[in-house]
C-alpha positions as CSV (number, residue, x, y, z in Angstrom):
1,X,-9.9,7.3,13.8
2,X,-10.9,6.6,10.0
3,X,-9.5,3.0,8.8
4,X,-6.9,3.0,6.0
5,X,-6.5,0.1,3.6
6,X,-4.5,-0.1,0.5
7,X,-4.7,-2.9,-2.1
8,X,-1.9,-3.2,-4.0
9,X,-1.4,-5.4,-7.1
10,X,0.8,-8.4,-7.4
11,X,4.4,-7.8,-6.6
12,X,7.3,-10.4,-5.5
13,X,7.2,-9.5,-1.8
14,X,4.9,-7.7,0.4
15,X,6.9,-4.7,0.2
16,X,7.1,-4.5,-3.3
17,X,10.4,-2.7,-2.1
18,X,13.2,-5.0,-3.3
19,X,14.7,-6.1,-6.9
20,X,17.6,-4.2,-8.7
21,X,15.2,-1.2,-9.1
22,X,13.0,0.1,-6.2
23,X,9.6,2.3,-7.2
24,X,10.4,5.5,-5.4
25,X,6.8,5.5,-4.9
26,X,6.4,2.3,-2.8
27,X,9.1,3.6,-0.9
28,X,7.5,6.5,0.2
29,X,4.5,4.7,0.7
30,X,6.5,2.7,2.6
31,X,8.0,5.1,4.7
32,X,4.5,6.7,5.8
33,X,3.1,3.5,6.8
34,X,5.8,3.0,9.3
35,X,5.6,6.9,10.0
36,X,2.5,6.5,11.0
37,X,2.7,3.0,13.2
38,X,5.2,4.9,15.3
39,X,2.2,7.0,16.3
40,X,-0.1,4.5,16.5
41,X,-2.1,4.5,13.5
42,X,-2.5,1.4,11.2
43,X,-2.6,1.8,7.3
44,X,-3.4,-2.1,6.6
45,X,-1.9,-3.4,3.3
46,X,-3.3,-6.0,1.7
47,X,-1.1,-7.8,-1.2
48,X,-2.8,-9.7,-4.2
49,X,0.3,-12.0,-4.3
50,X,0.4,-12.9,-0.7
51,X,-3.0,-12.1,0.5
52,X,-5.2,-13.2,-2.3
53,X,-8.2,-14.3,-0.3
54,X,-8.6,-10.7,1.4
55,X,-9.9,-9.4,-2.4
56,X,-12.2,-12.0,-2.7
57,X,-13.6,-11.8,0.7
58,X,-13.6,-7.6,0.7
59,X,-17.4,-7.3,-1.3
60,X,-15.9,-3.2,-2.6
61,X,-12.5,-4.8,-4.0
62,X,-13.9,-8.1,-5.0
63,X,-16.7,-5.8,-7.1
64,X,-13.9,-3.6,-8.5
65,X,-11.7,-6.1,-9.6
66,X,-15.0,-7.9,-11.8
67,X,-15.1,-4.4,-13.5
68,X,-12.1,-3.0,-13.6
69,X,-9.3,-5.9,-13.6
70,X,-6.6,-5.4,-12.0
71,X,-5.3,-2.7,-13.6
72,X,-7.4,-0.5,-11.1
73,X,-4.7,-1.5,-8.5
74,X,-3.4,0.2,-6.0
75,X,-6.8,0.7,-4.3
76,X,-6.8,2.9,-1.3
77,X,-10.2,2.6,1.1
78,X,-10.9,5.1,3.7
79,X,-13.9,3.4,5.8
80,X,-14.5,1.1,3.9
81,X,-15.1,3.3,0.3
82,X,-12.6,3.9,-2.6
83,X,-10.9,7.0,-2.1
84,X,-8.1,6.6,-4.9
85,X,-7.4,3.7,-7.7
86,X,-4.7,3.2,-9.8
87,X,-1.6,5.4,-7.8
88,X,-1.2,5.1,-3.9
89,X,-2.4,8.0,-2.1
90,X,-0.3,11.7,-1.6
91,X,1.3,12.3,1.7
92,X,-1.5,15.2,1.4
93,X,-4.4,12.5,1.2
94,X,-3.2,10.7,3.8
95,X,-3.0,13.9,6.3
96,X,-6.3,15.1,5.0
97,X,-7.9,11.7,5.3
98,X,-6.7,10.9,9.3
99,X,-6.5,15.0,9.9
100,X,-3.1,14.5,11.2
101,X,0.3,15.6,9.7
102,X,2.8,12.8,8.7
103,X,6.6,13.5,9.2
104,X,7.5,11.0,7.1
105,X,11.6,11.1,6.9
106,X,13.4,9.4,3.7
107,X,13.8,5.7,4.1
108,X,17.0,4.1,4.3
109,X,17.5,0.6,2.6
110,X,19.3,-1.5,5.0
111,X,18.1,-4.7,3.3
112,X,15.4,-6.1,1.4
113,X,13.6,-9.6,0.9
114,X,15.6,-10.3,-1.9
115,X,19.1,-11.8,-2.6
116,X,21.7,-11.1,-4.7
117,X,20.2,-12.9,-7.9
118,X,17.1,-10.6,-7.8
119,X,13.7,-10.6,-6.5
120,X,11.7,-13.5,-4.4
C-alpha cells in the first residue's frame, strides 16, 4: 500500500473545517480521509499550525518550504515524493495513487472545533 501524506498550511484547527465559512474543498478532503480510514487506509495529515516540527523534520517539505514559502501548501506526498502542491489532490488522484475507488459520501457538519464567536 503506497503512503499518503498531505501538508496543509496554517489554519485555526486541524480540520481547517470550522469558522462561519467552510472551504468546500477541505471538506471533501475531509470526507475521503475518513472514507478511506473506514477501509483501513491512512492518509496522514500533517498541520503547520499544530504540527510544526513535522516540516522541519520531513528533509522533502523542509526543502520545499526554503524554496517555495509556504504558498506551495497543500503538499500531497505519495512515498515519500511530491505528487501535487498548491490544491489537495482529486478524488481521481487519490484512486489512481492507492488503485482503489473511494466512495466518499457528502459530509454532514454535526459540529465543529469552533464556538459561536468564530474560529479557535
Amino acid at each position: 500500500m503506497r503512503k499518503i501524506e498531505i501538508f496543509d498550511p496554517a489554519m485555526c484547527c486541524s480540520t481547517g473545517v470550522c469558522g462561519p465559512s467552510i472551504d468546500p474543498e477541505l471538506m471533501r478532503i475531509a470526507t475521503v480521509i475518513n472514507s478511506l480510514k473506514d477501509k483501513g487506509i491512512i492518509i496522514k495529515r500533517h498541520g503547520l499550525s499544530n504540527e510544526p516540527q513535522d516540516f522541519i523534520t520531513n528533509k522533502v517539505i523542509s526543502d520545499l518550504l526554503q524554496k517555495e514559502g509556504a504558498g506551495i501548501l497543500p503538499v500531497t506526498l505519495v512515498d515519500g515524493a511530491v505528487a501535487k502542491t498548491k490544491e489537495y489532490p482529486t478524488n481521481e488522484e487519490i484512486e489512481k495513487w492507492l488503485e482503489i475507488e473511494i466512495d466518499s459520501k457528502p459530509a454532514v457538519i454535526i459540529s465543529s472545533c469552533c464556538g459561536p464567536k468564530g474560529c479557535c
